[in-house]
PLY file of the C-alpha trace (Angstrom):
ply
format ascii 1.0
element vertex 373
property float x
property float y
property float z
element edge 372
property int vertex1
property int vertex2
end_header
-21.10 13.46 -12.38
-18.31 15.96 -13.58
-15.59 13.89 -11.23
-16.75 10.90 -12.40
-15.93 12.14 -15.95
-13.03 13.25 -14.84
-12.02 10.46 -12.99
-12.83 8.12 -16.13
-10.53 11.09 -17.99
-7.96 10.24 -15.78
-7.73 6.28 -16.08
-8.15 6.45 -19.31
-4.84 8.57 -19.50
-3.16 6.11 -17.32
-4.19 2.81 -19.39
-2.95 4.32 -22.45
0.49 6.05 -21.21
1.03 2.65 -20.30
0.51 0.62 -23.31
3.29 3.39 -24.96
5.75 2.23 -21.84
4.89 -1.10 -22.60
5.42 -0.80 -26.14
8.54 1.17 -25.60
9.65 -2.04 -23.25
9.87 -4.31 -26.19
11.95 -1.37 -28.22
14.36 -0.14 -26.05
17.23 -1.83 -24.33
17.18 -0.66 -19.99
18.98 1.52 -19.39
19.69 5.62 -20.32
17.79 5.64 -23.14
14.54 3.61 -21.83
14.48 6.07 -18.39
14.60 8.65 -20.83
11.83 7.82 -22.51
9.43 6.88 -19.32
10.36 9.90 -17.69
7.52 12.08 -19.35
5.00 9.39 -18.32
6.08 9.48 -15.00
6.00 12.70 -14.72
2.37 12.70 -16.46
1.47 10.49 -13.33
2.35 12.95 -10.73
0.16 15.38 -12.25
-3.21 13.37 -12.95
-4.41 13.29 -9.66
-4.19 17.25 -9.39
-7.70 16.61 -11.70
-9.86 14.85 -9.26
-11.09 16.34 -5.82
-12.99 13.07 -4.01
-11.06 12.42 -1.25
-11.49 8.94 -2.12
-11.13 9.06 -6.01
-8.00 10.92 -5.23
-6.67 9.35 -2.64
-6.63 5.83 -4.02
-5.41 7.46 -7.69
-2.73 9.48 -6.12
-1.65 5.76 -4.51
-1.89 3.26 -7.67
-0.13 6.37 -10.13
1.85 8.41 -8.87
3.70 6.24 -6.41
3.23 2.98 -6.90
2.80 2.88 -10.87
5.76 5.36 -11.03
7.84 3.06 -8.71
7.28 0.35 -10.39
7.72 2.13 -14.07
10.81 3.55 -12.89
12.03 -0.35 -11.88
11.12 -1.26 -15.33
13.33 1.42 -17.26
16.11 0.50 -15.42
15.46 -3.84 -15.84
14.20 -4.53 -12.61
10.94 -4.77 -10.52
7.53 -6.40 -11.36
7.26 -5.65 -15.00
10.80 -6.69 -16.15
10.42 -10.14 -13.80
8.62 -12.05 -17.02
9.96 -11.16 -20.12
7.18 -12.16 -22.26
4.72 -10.46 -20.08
1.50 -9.42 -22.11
-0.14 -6.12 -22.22
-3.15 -6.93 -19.99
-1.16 -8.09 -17.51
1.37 -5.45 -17.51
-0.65 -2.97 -17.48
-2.80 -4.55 -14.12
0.06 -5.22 -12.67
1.81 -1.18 -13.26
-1.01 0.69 -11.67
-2.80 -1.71 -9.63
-1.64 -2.47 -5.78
-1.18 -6.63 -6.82
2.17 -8.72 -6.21
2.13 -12.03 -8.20
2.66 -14.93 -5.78
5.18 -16.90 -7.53
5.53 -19.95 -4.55
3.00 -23.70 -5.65
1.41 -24.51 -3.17
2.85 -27.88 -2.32
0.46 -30.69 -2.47
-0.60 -33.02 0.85
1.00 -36.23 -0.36
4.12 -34.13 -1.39
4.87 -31.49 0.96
7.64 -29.44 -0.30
9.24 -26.67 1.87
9.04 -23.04 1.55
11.29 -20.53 1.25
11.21 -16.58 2.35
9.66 -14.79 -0.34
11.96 -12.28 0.05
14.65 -14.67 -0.73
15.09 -17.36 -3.58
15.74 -20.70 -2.39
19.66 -21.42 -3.86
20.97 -19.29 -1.07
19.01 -21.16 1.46
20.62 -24.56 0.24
22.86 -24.18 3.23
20.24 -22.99 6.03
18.30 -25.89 8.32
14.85 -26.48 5.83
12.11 -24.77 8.08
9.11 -26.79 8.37
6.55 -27.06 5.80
4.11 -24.84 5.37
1.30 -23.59 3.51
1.76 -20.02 1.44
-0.79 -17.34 2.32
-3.01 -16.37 -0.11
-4.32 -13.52 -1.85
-7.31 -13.71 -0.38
-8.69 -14.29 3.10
-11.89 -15.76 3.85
-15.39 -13.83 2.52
-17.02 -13.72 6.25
-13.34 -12.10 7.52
-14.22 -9.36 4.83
-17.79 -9.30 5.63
-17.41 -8.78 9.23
-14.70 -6.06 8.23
-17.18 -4.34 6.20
-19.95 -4.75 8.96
-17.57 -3.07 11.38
-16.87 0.00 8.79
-20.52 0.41 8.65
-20.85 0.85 12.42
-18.10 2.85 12.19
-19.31 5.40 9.72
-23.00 5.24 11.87
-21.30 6.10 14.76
-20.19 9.60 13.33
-23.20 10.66 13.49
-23.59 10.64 17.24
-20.16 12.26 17.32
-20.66 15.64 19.31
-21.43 13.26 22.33
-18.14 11.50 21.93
-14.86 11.77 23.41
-12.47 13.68 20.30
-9.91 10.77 21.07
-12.56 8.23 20.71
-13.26 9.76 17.07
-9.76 9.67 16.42
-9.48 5.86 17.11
-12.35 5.25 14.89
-10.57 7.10 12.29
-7.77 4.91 12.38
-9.77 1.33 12.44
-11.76 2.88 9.49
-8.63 3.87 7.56
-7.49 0.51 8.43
-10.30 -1.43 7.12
-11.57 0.65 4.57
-7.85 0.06 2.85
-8.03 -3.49 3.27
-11.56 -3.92 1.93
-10.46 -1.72 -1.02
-7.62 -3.37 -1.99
-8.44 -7.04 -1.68
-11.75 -5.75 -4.02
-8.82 -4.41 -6.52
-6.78 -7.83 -5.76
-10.10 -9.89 -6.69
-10.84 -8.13 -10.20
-7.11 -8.63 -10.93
-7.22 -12.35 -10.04
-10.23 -12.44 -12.23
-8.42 -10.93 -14.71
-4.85 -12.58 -14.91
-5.90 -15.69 -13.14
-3.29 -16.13 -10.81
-2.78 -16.05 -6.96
-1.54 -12.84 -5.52
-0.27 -12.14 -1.87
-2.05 -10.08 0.62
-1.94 -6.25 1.07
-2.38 -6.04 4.43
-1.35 -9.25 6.87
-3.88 -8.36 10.28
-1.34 -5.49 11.02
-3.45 -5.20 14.96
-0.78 -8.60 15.32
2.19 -6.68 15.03
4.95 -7.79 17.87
7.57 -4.48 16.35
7.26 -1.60 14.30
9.76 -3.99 11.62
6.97 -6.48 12.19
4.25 -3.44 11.07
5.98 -1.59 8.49
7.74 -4.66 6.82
5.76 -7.03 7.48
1.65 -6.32 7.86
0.86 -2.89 6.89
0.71 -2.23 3.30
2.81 -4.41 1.97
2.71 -4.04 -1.48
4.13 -0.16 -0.99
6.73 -1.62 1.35
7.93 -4.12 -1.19
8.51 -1.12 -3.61
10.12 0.90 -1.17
13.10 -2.06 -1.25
14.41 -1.88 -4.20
13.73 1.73 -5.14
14.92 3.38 -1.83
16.17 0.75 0.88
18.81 -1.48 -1.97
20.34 1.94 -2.98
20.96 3.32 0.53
22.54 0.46 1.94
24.72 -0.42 -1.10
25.97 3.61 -0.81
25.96 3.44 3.40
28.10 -0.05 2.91
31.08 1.47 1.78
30.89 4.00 4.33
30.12 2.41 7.60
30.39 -0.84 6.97
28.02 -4.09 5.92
26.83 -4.30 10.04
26.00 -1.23 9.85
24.28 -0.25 6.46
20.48 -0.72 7.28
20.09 1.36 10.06
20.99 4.71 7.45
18.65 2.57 4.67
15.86 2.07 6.95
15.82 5.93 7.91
15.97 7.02 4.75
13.42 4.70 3.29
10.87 6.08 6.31
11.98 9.53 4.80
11.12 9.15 1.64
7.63 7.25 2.66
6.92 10.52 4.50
7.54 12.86 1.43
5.59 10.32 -0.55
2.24 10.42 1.68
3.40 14.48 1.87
2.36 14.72 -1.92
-0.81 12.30 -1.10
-1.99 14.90 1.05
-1.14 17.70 -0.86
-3.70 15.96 -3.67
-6.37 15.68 -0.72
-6.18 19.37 0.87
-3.94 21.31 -2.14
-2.70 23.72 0.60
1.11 24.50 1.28
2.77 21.09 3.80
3.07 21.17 7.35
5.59 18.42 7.12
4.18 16.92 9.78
3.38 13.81 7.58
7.01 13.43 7.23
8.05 14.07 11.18
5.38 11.16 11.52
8.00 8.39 9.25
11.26 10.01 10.51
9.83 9.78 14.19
9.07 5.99 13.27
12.53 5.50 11.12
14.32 6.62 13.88
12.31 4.46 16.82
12.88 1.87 14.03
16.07 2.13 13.80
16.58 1.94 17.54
14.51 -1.23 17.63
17.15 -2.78 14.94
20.23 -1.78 17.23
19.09 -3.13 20.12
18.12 -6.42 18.63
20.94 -6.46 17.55
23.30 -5.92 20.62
20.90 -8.34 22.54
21.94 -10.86 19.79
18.08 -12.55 20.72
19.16 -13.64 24.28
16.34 -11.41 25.22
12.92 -9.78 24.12
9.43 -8.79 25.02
6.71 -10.95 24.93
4.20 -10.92 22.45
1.38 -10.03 24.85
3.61 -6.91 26.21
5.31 -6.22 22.38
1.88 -6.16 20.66
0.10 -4.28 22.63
3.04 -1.46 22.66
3.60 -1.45 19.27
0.25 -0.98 17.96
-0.58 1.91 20.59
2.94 3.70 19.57
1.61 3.95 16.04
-1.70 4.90 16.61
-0.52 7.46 19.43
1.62 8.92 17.20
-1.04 8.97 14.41
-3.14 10.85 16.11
-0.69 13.80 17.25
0.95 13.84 13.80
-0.80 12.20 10.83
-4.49 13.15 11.26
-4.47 16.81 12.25
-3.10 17.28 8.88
-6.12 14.93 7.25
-8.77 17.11 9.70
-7.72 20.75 8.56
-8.03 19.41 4.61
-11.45 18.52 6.47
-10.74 14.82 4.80
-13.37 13.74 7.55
-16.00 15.68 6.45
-15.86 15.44 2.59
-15.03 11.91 2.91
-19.16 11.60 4.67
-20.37 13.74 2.37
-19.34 11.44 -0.11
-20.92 8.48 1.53
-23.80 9.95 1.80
-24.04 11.35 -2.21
-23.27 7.29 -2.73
-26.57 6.20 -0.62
-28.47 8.85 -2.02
-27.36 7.82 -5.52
-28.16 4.11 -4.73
-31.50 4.87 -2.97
-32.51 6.58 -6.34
-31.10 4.10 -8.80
-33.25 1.42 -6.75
-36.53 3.34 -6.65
-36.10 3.45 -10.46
-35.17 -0.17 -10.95
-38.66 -0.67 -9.16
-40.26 1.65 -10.92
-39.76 0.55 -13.86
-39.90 -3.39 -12.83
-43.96 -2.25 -11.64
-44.32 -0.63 -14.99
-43.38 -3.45 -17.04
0 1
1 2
2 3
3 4
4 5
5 6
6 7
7 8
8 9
9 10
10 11
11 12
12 13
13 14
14 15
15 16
16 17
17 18
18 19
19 20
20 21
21 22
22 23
23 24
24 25
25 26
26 27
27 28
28 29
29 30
30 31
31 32
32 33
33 34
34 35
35 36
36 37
37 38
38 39
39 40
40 41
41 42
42 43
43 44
44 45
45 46
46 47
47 48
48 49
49 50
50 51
51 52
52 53
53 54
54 55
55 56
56 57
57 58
58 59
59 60
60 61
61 62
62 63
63 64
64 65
65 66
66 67
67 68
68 69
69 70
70 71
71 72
72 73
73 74
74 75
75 76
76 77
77 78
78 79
79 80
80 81
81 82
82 83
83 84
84 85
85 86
86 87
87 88
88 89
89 90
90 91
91 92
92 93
93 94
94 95
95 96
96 97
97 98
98 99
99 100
100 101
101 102
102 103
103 104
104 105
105 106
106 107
107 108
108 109
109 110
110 111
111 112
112 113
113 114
114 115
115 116
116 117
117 118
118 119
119 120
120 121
121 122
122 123
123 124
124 125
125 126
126 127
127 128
128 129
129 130
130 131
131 132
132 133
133 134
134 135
135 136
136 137
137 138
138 139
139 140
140 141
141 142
142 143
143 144
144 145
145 146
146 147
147 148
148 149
149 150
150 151
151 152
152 153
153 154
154 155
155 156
156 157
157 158
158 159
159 160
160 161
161 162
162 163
163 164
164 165
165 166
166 167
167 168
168 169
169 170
170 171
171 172
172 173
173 174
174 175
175 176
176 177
177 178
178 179
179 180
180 181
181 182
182 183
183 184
184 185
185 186
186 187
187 188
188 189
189 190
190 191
191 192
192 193
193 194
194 195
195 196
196 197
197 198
198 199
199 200
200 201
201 202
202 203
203 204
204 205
205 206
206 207
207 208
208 209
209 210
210 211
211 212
212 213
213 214
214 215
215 216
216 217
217 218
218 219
219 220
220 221
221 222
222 223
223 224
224 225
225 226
226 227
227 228
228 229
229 230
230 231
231 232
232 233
233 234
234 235
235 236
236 237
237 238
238 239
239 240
240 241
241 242
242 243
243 244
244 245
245 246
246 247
247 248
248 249
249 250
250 251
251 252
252 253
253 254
254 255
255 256
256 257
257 258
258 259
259 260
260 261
261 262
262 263
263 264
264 265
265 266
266 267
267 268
268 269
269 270
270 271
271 272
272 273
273 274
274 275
275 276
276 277
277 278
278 279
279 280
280 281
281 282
282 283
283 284
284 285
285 286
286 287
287 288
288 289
289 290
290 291
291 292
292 293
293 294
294 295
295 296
296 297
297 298
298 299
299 300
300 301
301 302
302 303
303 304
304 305
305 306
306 307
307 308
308 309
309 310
310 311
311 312
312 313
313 314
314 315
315 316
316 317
317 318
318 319
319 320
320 321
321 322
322 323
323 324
324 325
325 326
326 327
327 328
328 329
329 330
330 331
331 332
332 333
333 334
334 335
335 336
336 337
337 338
338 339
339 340
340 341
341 342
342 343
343 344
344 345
345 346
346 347
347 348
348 349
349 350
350 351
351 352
352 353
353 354
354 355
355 356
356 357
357 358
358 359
359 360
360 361
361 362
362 363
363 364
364 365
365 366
366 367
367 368
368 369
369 370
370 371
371 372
């Protein structure tokens, strides 16, 4: 009970350090002077999850504050990002919007009788006027279907069963099912967080995750499928900066491949801090070898598409297959030894199993006290 009182401690912090940023929005201009003023919160939100010790409290706090609520509060002091996108924003929304993992989906969904092209999201449709109009299409939505979902949540239930039986499993095996249930439990988190806000603001938002198991590239994964809402972040706040800067030095043609390094980088030091919340012991770094290893295969993948011009690739039934075992190769000899010595594994079942031995007792009381009445 003490970290859920601290964990309610915490949000509580966090809803009303934002309602002074939002407040401070509609006082002062971007700039100098509003950074100036939002720096103490940010810095506020890179302490807060130093007060909770659930892997999974802390873990999903240290994500929604102190990267992307911070991100995205450091956007708004300067004019830019989610929050500064509606002027007249209100303080519910702003505030769901700062520290939740949500992207508004700003595209209507074009009607059947009136079909009405649509453009990349990434890129607003006057400086397509001159590109051939793809073919209409439907927008994805924020939500997939409820039996997708369910049969995700079936399979993390196996999953967590099949720990149990563990010690007569092959350690690489257990490493694989650490990955799928990262994977899933992730999704099934963040579409529940995506549903309360929809219920909330009552508006469509895009996908977190976009079946990332598809992937053809690791552009395709990182940019494209896995976590996109942190990817979308990482744009403006790292990528935009670095290749404006590495434009004037080696040229437009150039300027991503520097930009895409350096935003890998800075994802590594990022998920470096997330782990230092999980385990509090000194960094290994190899969190961060992890991104630069898969900045710099990234940026490999970039220059080679790019000197092939598209006269030639892989197939999507070779290029799929690749790409997903490269990143779950690598994950295993550099992301989760670091998660298995903060024994993430462990606390993270002992935590499961406090939750069905809280829910086993809260039912036994609800009959109880239905037989007594």
């Amino acid at each position: 009970m003490g970290e859920i009182k601290n964990f309610v401690k915490v949000w509580i912090s966090v809803f009303a350090s934002l309602c002074y940023c939002y407040f401070i929005g509609k006082m002062a201009p971007k700039g100098k002077i509003r950074v100036l003023t939002i720096l103490p919160i940010i810095f506020l939100f890179f302490l807060l999850p130093l007060n909770l010790s659930s892997i999974h409290l802390c873990g999903l706090t240290s994500f929604f504050v102190a990267w992307l609520a911070n991100s995205k509060l450091l956007l708004f002091s300067l004019g830019q990002g989610p929050l500064s996108s509606d002027p007249s924003i209100s303080l519910i929304r702003f505030i769901t919007v700062a520290c939740l993992p949500i992207k508004i989906q700003h595209h209507p969904i074009p009607s059947p009788k009136s079909p009405q092209n649509i453009t990349n999201k990434e890129t607003p449709s006057p400086q397509n006027q001159d590109k051939p109009n793809p073919p209409p299409q439907i927008p994805k939505k924020g939500s997939k279907s409820p039996l997708n979902y369910a049969i995700k949540s079936l399979i993390v239930l196996l999953v967590i069963r099949t720990y149990d039986y563990r010690q007569y499993i092959h350690p690489n095996l257990i490493l694989f099912l650490y990955c799928l249930h990262v994977y899933l439990f992730l999704d099934i988190t963040l579409a529940m967080v995506a549903a309360l806000a929809r219920t909330l603001l009552g508006l469509e938002l895009e996908p977190q995750f976009d079946e990332p198991y598809l992937s053809t590239s690791l552009q395709d994964f990182w940019g494209r499928r896995w976590n996109i809402m942190a990817s979308s972040l990482l744009r403006p706040t790292v990528y935009d900066p670095l290749r404006s800067l590495s434009t004037r030095i080696v040229g437009r043609k150039w300027a991503p491949l520097p930009a895409i390094l350096g935003t890998f980088i800075a994802s590594g030091l990022i998920h470096e801090l997330i782990f230092y919340y999980l385990g509090r012991s000194e960094p290994t770094w190899e969190i961060t070898w992890f991104f630069v290893l898969h900045g710099v295969c990234s940026v490999m993948e970039v220059t080679v598409k790019k000197a092939l011009k598209g006269k030639w690739g892989l197939p999507r039934v070779v290029s799929g297959p690749l790409t997903v075992a490269f990143v779950v190769v690598t994950a295993f000899w550099l992301f989760f030894p670091v998660f298995l010595r903060c024994k993430g594994d462990v606390r993270a079942l002992d935590e499961y199993a406090a939750l069905i031995q809280f829910a086993k007792v809260m039912g036994r009381t609800q009959t109880f006290n239905v037989t007594s009445a």
